[in-house]
N, C-alpha and C positions, 0 to 999 in steps of 0.2 A: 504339547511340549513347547515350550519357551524357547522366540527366535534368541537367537546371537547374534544377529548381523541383518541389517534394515538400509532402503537406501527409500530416500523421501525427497518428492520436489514441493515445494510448497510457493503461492503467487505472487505476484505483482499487484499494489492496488494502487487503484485511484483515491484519493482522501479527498476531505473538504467538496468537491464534487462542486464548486463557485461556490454556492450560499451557505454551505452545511457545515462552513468551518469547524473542524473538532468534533462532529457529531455524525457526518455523513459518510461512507467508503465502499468503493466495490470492488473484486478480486478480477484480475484479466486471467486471458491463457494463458498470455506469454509477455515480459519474461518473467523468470521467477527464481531462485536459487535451490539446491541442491545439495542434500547431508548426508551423509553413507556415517553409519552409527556401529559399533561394536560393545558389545560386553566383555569386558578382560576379569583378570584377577589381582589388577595391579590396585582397587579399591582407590582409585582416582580417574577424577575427570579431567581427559587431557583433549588438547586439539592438536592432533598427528599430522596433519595436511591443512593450509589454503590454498585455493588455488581461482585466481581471475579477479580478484581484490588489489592489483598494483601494489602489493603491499602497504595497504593502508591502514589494514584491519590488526590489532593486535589479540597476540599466540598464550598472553597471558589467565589461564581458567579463569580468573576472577575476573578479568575487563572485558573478554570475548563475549559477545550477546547472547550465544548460541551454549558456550558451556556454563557458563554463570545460570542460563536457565537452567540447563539439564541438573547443575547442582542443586538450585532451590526449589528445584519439580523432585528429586531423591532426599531433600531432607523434608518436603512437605510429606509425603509419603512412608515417612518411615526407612529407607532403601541412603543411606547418606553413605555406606560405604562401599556402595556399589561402583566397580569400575566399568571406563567409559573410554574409547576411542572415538574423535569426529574428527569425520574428513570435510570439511567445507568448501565447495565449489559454487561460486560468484557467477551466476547464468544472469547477471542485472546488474547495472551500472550502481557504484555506491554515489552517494550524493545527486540523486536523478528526479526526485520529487515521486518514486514509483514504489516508496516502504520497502528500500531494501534490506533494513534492519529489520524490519518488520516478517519478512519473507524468511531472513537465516533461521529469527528465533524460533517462528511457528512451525518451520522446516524443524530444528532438533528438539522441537516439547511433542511434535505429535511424532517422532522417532521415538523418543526415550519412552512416550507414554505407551506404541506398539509391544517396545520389545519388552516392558516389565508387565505385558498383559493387560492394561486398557484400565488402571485403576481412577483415573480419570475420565472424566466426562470433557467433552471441547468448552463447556462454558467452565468450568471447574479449573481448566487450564486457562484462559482468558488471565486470570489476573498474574498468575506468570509471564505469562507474554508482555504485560504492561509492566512488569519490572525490565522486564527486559530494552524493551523502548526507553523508559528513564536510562538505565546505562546507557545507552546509544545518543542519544540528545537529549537527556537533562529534561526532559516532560515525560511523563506518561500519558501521553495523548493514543486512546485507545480507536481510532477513524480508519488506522491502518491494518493492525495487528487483529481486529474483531471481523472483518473482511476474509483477511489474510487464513486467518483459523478456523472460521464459518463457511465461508464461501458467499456468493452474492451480491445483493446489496445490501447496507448492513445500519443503522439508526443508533447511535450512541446516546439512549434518552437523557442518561444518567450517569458522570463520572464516580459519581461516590453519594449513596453506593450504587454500585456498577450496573445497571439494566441497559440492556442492547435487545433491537429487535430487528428480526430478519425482514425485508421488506419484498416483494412482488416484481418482477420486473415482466419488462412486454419482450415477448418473443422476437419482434422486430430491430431491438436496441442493439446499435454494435457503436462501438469505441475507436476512434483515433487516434491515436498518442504518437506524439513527436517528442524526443532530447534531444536539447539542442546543448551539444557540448560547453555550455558556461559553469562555471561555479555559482551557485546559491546555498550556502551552508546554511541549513534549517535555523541553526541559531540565532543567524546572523538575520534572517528572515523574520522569525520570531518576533528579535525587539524591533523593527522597524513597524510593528501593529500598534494602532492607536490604544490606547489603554482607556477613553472616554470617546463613545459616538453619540452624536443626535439622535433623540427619540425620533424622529421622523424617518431617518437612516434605518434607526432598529425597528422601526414598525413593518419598512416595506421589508427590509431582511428576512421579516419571520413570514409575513406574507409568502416571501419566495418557496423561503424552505417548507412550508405548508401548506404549499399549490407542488414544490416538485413531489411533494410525498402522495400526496391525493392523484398527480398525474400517475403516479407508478400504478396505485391500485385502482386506477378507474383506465388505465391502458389509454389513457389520452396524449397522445404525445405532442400536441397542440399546447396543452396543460404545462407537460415539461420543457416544451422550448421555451414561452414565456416565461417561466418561474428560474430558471436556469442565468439568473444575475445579482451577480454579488458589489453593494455599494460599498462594502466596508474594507474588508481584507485586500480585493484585488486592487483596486486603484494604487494602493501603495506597493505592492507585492510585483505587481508590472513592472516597476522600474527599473527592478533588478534583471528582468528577460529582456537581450537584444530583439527585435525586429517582433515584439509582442502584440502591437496594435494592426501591424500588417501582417502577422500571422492570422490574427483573429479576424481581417478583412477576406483573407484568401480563402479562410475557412467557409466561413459564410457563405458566400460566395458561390462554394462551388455545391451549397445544401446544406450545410450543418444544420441540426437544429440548436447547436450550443457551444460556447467556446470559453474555453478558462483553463487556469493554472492546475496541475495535477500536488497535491500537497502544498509545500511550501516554493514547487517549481525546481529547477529552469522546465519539468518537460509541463508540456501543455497537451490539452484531449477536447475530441470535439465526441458530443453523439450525433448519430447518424439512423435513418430508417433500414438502412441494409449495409451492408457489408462494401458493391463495390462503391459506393459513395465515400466511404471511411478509406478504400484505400484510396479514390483517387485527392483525397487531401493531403491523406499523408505526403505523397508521392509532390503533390502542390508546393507543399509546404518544406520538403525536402530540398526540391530545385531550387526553391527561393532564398533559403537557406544555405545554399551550396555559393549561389551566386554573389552572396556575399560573403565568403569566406567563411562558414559558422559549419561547422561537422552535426550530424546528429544521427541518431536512431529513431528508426519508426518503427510501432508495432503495429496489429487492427485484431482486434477481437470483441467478441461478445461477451456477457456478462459471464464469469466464470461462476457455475455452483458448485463446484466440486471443493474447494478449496486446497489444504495438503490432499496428498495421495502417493502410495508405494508405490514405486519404479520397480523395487524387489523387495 
């Protein structure tokens, strides 16, 4: 029998991951947002509730991330006049460099896709989710929402046309993430990337991204702390994070094996061989951040593989 009513969390990711600009992303535990989904008979997709979005987010069907998909996942399918309540609750900072655009959509495609019976495959939904990120910032930059909907870590070979591939991670890999309450509006992020780099530049870049990908499958994590540095993106992207070079000393520091901007930033992620390692950077990087007036949130987790998943 066919649900009526679905409540779905779906992840937080890390993107770009330093070298992988546009190509690389991995799904955390925590945080992530949350969609409570209904079937009506009012043969419209509405958004009845947000709630933890400061109101930033707009109520409009068509500009919302979250029902604009659920509309273009019911007219791909056939299902265009099926009615739709979403309640959207913001468990993730919007603007946090953590895909939380990425996290509302995959949260209400893998809702819509439960409750009309799973006519969808998760890579089948993949390019909805990329419409959806175009709405939300004007790219469809799939490093977020391919994580987000997959779960893992995730290899964007190919934007068009679309090949992703799931990648291996080591049982020992856990994450750090610090937000540091600044503004970085991905846009604004965006144009400040070089549009022309040095062949020498892109030489070692690919190098990088192609010692972290070999660390993951050969379980070297020697492999990935070296290959874990990006010439091109970060330098400029730094600028816009307060206290980012001294984050990235503390980190070290205290073990990291790596340090860099999570997507387009302000939050930044270290990996780490274990867990209490990750928290005690967080926790590092917290104080230090405190002492100079700067607010943020920390999370620590492991590689998430589960990606979405019913609450109920």
């Amino acid at each position: 029998m066919k649900q009526n009513e679905i409540t779905v969390f779906a992840p937080a990711t890390v993107a770009n991951v330093i070298c992988g600009y546009d190509i690389l992303g991995f799904a955390l535990d925590k945080p992530g947002d949350k969609v409570i989904m209904r079937l009506t008979d009012t043969n419209l997709v509405k958004i009845r509730h947000i709630e933890g979005d400061d109101g930033r987010l707009p109520w409009e069907a068509d500009r919302n991330t979250v029902s604009a998909s659920v509309q273009n996942y019911l007219d791909l399918i056939g299902q265009s006049g099926t009615g739709v309540d979403i309640e959207l609750y913001k468990q993730m900072p919007i603007g946090s460099g953590l895909g939380s655009s990425a996290a509302s959509t995959v949260a209400g495609l893998f809702a819509i896709n439960k409750l009309m019976g799973e006519p969808l495959t998760l890579l089948e939904m993949l390019p909805l989710a990329l419409k959806g990120e175009e709405l939300a910032c004007g790219h469809p930059h799939a490093d977020n929402v391919t994580p987000a909907l997959l779960g893992g870590f995730t290899l964007v070979r190919s934007a068009d046309p679309l090949d992703v591939v799931h990648l291996p991670v080591p049982d020992e890999l856990f994450c750090s993430v610090v937000f540091p309450h600044v503004d970085v509006p991905t846009r604004a992020a965006r144009e400040m990337i070089r549009k022309q780099v040095l062949l020498k530049d892109a030489v070692k870049q690919w190098g990088n991204i192609a010692g972290l990908v070999s660390g993951l499958f050969l379980n070297d994590y020697d492999l990935i702390a070296r290959s874990m540095e990006d010439v091109i993106i970060e330098p400029t992207r730094a600028i816009l994070i307060p206290e980012f070079y001294e984050m990235r000393r503390l980190s070290m520091a205290a073990g990291a094996m790596s340090f860099g901007i999570s997507g387009s930033g302000p939050s930044v992620f270290s990996f780490t061989r274990d867990r209490a390692t990750a928290d005690k950077i967080s926790q590092q990087i917290h104080d230090h951040l405190q002492d100079k007036g700067i607010d943020c949130h920390t999370y620590v987790s492991a590689i998430n593989q589960n990606g979405p998943i019913v609450l109920s």
